[in-house]
Phi, psi and omega in degrees: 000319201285297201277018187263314192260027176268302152341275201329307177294328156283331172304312168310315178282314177315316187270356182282310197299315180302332174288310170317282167015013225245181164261092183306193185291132190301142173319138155276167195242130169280132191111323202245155145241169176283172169294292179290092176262097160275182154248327144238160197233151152264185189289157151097351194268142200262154150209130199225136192288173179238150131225131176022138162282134180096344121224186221243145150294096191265302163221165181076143153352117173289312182277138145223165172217155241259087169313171152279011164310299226075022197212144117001127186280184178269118184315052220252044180302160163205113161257147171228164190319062204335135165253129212274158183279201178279141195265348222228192354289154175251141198253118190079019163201210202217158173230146196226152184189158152279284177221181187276013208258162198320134152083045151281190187219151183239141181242143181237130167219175180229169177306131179297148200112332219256158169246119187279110156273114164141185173275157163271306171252128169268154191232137188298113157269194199273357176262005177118327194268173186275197179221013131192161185308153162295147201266202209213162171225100176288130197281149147354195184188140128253129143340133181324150171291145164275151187232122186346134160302132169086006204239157141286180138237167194205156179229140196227101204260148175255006151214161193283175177125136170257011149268160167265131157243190170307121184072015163311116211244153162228164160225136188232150211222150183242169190274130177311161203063005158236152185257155167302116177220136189115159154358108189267015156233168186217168184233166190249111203271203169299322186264353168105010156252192202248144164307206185269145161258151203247177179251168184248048194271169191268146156264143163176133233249112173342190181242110173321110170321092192332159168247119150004137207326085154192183156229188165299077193251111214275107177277185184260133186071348211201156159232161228215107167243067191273160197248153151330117174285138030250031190274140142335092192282162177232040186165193181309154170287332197233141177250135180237182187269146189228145170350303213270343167098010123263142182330166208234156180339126176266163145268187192238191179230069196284151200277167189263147171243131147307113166306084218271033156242147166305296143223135188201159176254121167256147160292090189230137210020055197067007147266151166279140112270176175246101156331315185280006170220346177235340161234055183324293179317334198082192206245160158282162184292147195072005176254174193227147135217178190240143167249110154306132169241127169286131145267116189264043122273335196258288187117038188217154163262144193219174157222146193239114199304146156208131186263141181261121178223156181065035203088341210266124146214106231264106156307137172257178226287000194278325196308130174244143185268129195247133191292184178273334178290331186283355198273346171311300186284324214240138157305110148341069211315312205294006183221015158250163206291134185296180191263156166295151185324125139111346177298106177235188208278114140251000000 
C-alpha cells in the first residue's frame, strides 16, 4: 500500500512542478508592444517586440522566447524616438525648438519689418517629416508716400517690383524756388509707414550782390563768382539761396603781391629765378616763394618762405638785397652751398 501511494504522490508533485514551468506576462519595453499579448506563455513559445510608430529600434533583441525556467531572459530591447531633419534657417526671422524628435514642436517668428507666410508651428510625425513646410518671412508693404507739394521723388528700392517694402528709401527734391524743409529721404519703417515726408516752401532770394573787383554770374538757384584778373577768388565758387531767403557765405577777391625788393634770386614753384626779370607782375594771393639768407659762421645758404596774402608780402628780416657794386665782391646767398637740416641765420 505504502509504495503504490507513494508513486502517486510523486507522479503528482512532478506534474504540478511541471505545470508552474509557465511564463507570466512579459516585461514592458517603452515605446514597444508584443505580437502576442497574453497573461502566460508556455515554455518554447516565441514573442517579438514592435516599436511604437514615430520610433526605432535602437538596441537589444526583438525575440524572446518562454524558457523551461519560466521566468524571462533579462529584456534589454530599446526604441528611441525618430528624428525630424533641422527645418531651418529661416531668413529674417528665428526658430525655436527643444529638440527635433518625433511629436516636438518648432516655433517660427519673424525680424521686426518682417511677416510670418505660413503656420507658425510644426510639428515632427511619426514618419520622420514635418506636417508642414517651412513658412517664410516676408518684409512689411508701405503705401504709396504722399508727395510733398511743389515737390519730386526718386526711389531707391531694395527689390524690383512696384511695391514699397521695409527699409525701402525715397528721396525727395523740391522744384526751383522752392526749398526743402525736413529729412530730404524717408524710409518704409517697420509698422508699414513711411518715416516724415518733408514740405516744399516757396523761397526768394534778393538779387546777389557784386563782390569787389569781380562780378556775378547769376544762375537759377546759384551764383558763379570769378574774379578780375590778377585777383583771387578766397572762398566758394557758388552761393546759393539757402532756406532762410539769404545767399549763402559770398567770396571774396584778393589782390596779387608786388615783390618789394628790386633785386633778388628767389625760389619759386621750384625753381631759382630773378625777380627783376620774372616776377615783375609779382605773385597771386596765396602763393609762396622762398628769399635766400647766408649763415656767415657756416659760409651756407638757406630759404626762407613768405606768402602772399591779400596785396601783403613781408620780406624776411635775414634777406639782404645786394646792389649792383656789391655783387662784385659778395656771393649771391642762392649760390651758396646750402646749409645742413636745422642750420638757420646767424
Amino acid at each position: 500500500m505504502y509504495p503504490t501511494v507513494l508513486f502517486w504522490w510523486a507522479v503528482t508533485l512532478a506534474h504540478c512542478t511541471l505545470a508552474g514551468n509557465v511564463c507570466p506576462k512579459p516585461p514592458e519595453v517603452p515605446f514597444a508592444k508584443v505580437d502576442v499579448n497574453k497573461i502566460i506563455y508556455e515554455r518554447g513559445e516565441e514573442i517579438t517586440y514592435t516599436c511604437d510608430p514615430g520610433y526605432s529600434h535602437h538596441s537589444g533583441l526583438k525575440k524572446y522566447v518562454c524558457p523551461w525556467s519560466g521566468k524571462w531572459p533579462i529584456n534589454t530591447m530599446r526604441c528611441i524616438p525618430k528624428k525630424c531633419s533641422y527645418p531651418g534657417p529661416l531668413r529674417n526671422g528665428g526658430i525655436d525648438f527643444i529638440d527635433l524628435n518625433y511629436q516636438s514642436l518648432v516655433h517660427f517668428s519673424c525680424e521686426p519689418g518682417y511677416i510670418l507666410n505660413g503656420i507658425d508651428t510644426i510639428q515632427c510625425m511619426a514618419d520622420g517629416q514635418w506636417n508642414a513646410t517651412l513658412p517664410e518671412c516676408q518684409p512689411v508693404t508701405c503705401p504709396l508716400p504722399s508727395l510733398p507739394e511743389f515737390g519730386v521723388i526718386s526711389y531707391h528700392k531694395l527689390s524690383p517690383g512696384n511695391v514699397s517694402v521695409f527699409q525701402d528709401k525715397i528721396s525727395f527734391e523740391c522744384l526751383p524756388s522752392f526749398a526743402l524743409f525736413g529729412n530730404e529721404t524717408a524710409t518704409c519703417m517697420a509698422n508699414g509707414n513711411w518715416s516724415d515726408i518733408p514740405t516744399c516752401k516757396y523761397v526768394q532770394c534778393p538779387h546777389p550782390a557784386t563782390i569787389e573787383n569781380g562780378f556775378v554770374n547769376f544762375a537759377v538757384r546759384r551764383t558763379f563768382s570769378p574774379c578780375h584778373s590778377p585777383y583771387v577768388l578766397d572762398g566758394p565758387r557758388e552761393s546759393r539761396c539757402e532756406k532762410t531767403g539769404s545767399w549763402s557765405i559770398k567770396p571774396t577777391c584778393k589782390a596779387p603781391c608786388k615783390i618789394p625788393v628790386s633785386k633778388a634770386t628767389v625760389l619759386y614753384n621750384g625753381r631759382k629765378i630773378k625777380v627783376q626779370n620774372d616776377l615783375k607782375e609779382g605773385i597771386l594771393h596765396a602763393e609762396t616763394l622762398f628769399f635766400f639768407c647766408k649763415n656767415k659762421e657756416q659760409k651756407c645758404g638757406y630759404s626762407v618762405p613768405t606768402q602772399c596774402i591779400d596785396g601783403q608780402l613781408t620780406v624776411p628780416a635775414c634777406f639782404k638785397e645786394i646792389g649792383l657794386l656789391q655783387s662784385i665782391w659778395k656771393t649771391d646767398p642762392a649760390e651758396l652751398a646750402p646749409c645742413a637740416a636745422g642750420v638757420n641765420s646767424k
